[in-house]
C-alpha positions as CSV (number, residue, x, y, z in Angstrom):
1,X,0.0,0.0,0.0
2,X,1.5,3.2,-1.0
3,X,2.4,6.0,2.3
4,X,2.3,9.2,2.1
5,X,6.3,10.4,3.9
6,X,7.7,13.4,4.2
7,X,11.1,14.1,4.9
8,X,12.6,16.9,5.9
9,X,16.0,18.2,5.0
10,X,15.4,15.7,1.4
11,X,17.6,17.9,-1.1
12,X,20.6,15.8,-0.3
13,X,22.4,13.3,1.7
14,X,20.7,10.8,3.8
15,X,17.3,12.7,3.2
16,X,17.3,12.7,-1.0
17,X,18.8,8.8,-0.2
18,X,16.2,8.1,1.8
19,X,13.4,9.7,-0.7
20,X,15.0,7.8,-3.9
21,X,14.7,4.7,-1.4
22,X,11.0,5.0,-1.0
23,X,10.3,6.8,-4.3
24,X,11.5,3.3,-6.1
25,X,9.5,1.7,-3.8
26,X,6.1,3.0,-5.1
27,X,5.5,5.7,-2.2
28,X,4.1,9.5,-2.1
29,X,7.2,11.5,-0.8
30,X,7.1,14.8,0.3
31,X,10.4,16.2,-0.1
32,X,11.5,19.4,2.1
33,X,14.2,21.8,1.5
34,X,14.9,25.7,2.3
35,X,16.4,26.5,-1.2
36,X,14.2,26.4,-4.4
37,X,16.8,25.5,-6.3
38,X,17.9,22.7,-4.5
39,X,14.5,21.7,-4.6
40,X,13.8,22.0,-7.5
41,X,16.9,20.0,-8.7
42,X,16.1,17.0,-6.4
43,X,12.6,16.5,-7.6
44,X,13.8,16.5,-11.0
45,X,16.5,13.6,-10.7
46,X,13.6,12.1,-8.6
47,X,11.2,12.4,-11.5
48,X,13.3,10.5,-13.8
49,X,13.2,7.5,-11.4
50,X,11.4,4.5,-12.9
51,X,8.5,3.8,-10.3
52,X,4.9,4.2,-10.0
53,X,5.3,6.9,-7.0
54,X,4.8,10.5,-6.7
55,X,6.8,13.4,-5.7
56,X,6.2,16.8,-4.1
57,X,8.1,19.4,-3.0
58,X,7.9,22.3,-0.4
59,X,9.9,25.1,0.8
60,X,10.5,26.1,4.1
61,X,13.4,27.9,6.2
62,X,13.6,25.7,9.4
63,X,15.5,28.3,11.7
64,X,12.0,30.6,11.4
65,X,9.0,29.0,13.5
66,X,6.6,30.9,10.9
67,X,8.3,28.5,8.1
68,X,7.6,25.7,9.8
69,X,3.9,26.6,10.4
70,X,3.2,27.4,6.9
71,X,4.9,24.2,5.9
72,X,2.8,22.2,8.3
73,X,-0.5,24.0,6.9
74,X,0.5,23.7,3.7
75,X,0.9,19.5,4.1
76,X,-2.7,19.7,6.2
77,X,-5.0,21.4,3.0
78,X,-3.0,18.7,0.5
79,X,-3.1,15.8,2.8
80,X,-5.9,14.4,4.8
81,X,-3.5,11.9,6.1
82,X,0.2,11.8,6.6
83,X,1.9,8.4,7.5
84,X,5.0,9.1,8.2
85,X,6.9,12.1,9.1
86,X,11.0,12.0,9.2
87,X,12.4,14.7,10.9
88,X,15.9,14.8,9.0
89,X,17.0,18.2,9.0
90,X,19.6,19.2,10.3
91,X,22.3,21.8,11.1
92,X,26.1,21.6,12.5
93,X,27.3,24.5,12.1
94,X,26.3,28.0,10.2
95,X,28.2,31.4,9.3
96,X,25.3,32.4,11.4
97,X,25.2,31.1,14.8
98,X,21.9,32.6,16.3
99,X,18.6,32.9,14.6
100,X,16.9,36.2,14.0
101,X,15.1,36.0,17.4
102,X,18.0,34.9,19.5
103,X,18.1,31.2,19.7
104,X,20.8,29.0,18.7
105,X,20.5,28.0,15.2
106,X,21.3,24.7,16.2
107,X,18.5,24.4,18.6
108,X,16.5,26.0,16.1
109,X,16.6,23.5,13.2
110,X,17.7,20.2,15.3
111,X,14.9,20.6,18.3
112,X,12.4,23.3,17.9
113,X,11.5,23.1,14.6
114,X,10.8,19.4,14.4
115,X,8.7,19.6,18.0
116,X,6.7,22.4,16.4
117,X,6.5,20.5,13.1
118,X,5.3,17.1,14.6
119,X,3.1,19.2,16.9
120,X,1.1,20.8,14.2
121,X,1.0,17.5,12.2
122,X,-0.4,15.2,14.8
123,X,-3.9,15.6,13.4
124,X,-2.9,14.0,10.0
125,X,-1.0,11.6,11.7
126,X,-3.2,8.2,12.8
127,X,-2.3,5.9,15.5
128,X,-0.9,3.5,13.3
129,X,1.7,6.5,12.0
130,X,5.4,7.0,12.6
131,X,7.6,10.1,13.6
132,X,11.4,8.9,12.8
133,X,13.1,11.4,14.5
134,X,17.0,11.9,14.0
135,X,19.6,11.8,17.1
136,X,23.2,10.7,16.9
137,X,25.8,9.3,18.8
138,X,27.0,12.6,19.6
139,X,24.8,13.6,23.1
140,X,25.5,15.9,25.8
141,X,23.7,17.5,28.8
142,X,21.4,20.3,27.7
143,X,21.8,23.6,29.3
144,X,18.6,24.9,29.1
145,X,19.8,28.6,29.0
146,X,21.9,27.5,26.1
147,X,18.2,26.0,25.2
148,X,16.5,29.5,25.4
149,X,19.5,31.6,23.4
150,X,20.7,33.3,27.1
151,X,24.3,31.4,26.8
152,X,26.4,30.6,23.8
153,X,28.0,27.3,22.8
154,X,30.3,26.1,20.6
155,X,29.5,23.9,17.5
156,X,29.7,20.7,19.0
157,X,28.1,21.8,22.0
158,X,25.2,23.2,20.7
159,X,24.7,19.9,17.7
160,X,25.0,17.3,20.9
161,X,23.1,18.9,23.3
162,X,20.2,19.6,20.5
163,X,20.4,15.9,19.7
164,X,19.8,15.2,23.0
165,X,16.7,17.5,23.4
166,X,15.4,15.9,20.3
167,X,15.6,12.3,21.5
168,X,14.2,13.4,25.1
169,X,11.3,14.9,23.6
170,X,10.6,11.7,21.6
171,X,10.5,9.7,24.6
172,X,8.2,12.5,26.3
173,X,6.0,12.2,23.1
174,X,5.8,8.9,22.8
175,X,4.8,8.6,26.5
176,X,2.3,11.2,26.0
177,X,0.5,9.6,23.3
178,X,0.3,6.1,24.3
179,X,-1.1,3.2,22.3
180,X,-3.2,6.1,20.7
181,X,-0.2,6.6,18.8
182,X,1.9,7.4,16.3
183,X,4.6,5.5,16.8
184,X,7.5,8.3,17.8
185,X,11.0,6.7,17.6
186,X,14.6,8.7,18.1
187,X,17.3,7.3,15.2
188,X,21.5,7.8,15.6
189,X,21.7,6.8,11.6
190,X,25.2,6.3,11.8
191,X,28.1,7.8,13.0
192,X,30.3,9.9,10.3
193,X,27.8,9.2,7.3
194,X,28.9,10.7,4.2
195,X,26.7,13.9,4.1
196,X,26.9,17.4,3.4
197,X,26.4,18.2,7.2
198,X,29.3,15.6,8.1
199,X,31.5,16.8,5.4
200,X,31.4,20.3,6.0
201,X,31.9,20.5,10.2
202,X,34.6,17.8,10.2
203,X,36.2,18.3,6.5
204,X,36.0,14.0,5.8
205,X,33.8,12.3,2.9
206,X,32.4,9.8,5.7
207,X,30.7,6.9,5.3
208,X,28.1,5.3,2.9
209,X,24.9,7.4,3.4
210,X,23.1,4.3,2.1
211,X,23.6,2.9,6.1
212,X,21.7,5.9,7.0
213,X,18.5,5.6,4.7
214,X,17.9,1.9,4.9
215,X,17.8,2.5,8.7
216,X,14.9,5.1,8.4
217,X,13.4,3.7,5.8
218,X,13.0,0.4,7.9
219,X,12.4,3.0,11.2
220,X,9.6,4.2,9.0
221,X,8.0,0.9,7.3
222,X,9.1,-2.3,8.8
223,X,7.3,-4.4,11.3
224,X,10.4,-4.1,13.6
225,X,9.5,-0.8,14.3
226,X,6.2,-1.1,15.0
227,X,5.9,-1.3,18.9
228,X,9.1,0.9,18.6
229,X,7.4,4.1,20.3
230,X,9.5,5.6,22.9
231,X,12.7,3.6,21.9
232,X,16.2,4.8,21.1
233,X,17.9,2.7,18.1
234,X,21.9,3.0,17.7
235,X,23.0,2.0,13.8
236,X,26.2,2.4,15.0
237,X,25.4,-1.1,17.1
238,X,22.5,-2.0,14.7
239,X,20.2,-2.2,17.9
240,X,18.0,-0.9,20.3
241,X,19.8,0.8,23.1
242,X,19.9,3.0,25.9
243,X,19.9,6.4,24.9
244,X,22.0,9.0,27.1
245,X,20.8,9.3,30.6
246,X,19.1,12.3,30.8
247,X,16.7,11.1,28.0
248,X,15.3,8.3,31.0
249,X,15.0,11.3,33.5
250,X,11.3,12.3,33.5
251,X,12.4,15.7,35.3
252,X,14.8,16.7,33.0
253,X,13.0,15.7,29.6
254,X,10.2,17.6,31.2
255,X,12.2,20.7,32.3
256,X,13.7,20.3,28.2
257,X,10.2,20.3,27.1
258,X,8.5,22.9,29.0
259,X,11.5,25.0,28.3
260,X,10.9,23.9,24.4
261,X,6.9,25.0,24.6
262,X,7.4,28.4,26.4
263,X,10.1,29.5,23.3
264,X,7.6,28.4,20.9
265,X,4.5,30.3,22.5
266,X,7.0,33.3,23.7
267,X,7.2,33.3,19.5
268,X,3.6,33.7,18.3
């Protein structure tokens, strides 16, 4: 049965992988990008793909909040139902650090955006859905002033603690929503992947990005994941695992998230 996916951060790397991946395999993907071009260019070398799915493509800047709204109304009056939502996107490091209201870009397009994203979506997404959220290997502590843009922190900082604060807020999620579902899983797709991401903060070509997608492709359609919700799989040890600590403290995943809601509110 063909699924409706969206992916975000799909113009290249593990995302466009990911979308060829499912694309051959006969599904509606919904590819997200925030340049037109790039866009524009990925659905283009998708079209030529020999499969009986469809493409579509939308625009939308993940380090503004009102991007990420439009983008999740936008999916709303096109979709009644979404099945599966990958939050991909990613950022490691920027010529600009902090986004126009203050926040750490990092935190921006790693945390916020895919909360408020997933948030907004949750009424197109049924209880037999799936949120494939991306973490990493690389985790740290998260300062929540850091969290709400009052302290600064370097690159590596700032990526590991905002993958932290993205696989403690899939835990809280999935806790939340209970057997009503979706299914809300956190993902490390592999440590040192090949991407653009990789390539540019650590100046290596990395590994095969085709480890990455298969793992969120299956994350996103295979029956292993299916009582997945609230789980934390490592690719790196091909297995589910304890994520860090902090992500099994319900005080501090609920300090991360309240912190998380009252930055997106504070921003309406």
């Amino acid at each position: 049965m063909q699924k409706t996916i969206l992916i975000t951060g799909s113009t290249d790397g593990i995302g466009l992988a990911t979308a060829e991946k499912l694309l051959s395999l006969g599904h509606r993907v919904l590819l997200h990008g925030r340049s037109q071009s790039k866009l524009d260019t990925a659905q283009q070398a998708l079209a030529k793909l020999p499969t009986n799915g469809t493409v579509e493509s939308y625009l939308a800047d993940f380090s503004k909040m009102e991007d990420v709204e439009s983008l999740a109304q936008d999916i709303i009056v096109k979709h009644t139902t979404l099945d599966v939502l990958i939050n991909n996107a990613g950022i490691y490091n920027s010529p600009t650090t902090t986004t126009q209201n203050g926040w750490d870009i990092r935190f921006a397009v790693n945390t916020l955006a895919p909360y408020l994203l997933t948030q907004k979506l949750l009424p197109v997404l049924n209880a037999s859905g799936r949120i494939v959220n991306l973490s990493s290997a690389a985790q740290a502590s998260v300062n929540l002033k850091a969290l709400a843009g009052q302290e600064q922190l370097t690159d590596g900082a700032a990526y590991a603690q905002s993958k932290l604060a993205i696989t403690m807020w899939s835990r809280s999620l999935a806790q939340q929503l209970g057997p009503r579902g979706p299914m809300v899983v956190a993902v490390n797709p592999g440590s040192m992947l090949g991407s653009k991401m990789v390539k540019q903060a650590f100046g290596v070509a990395g590994g095969d990005i085709e480890i990455g997608a298969d793992i969120l492709i299956r994350a996103a359609l295979s029956d292993k994941f299916s009582d997945a919700s609230g789980k934390y799989f490592d690719n790196d040890s091909r297995t589910f695992s304890a994520p860090h600590p902090d992500a099994l403290d319900l005080d501090k995943s609920n300090k991360v998230v309240e912190v998380i809601e009252r930055l997106l509110n504070d921003n309406q």
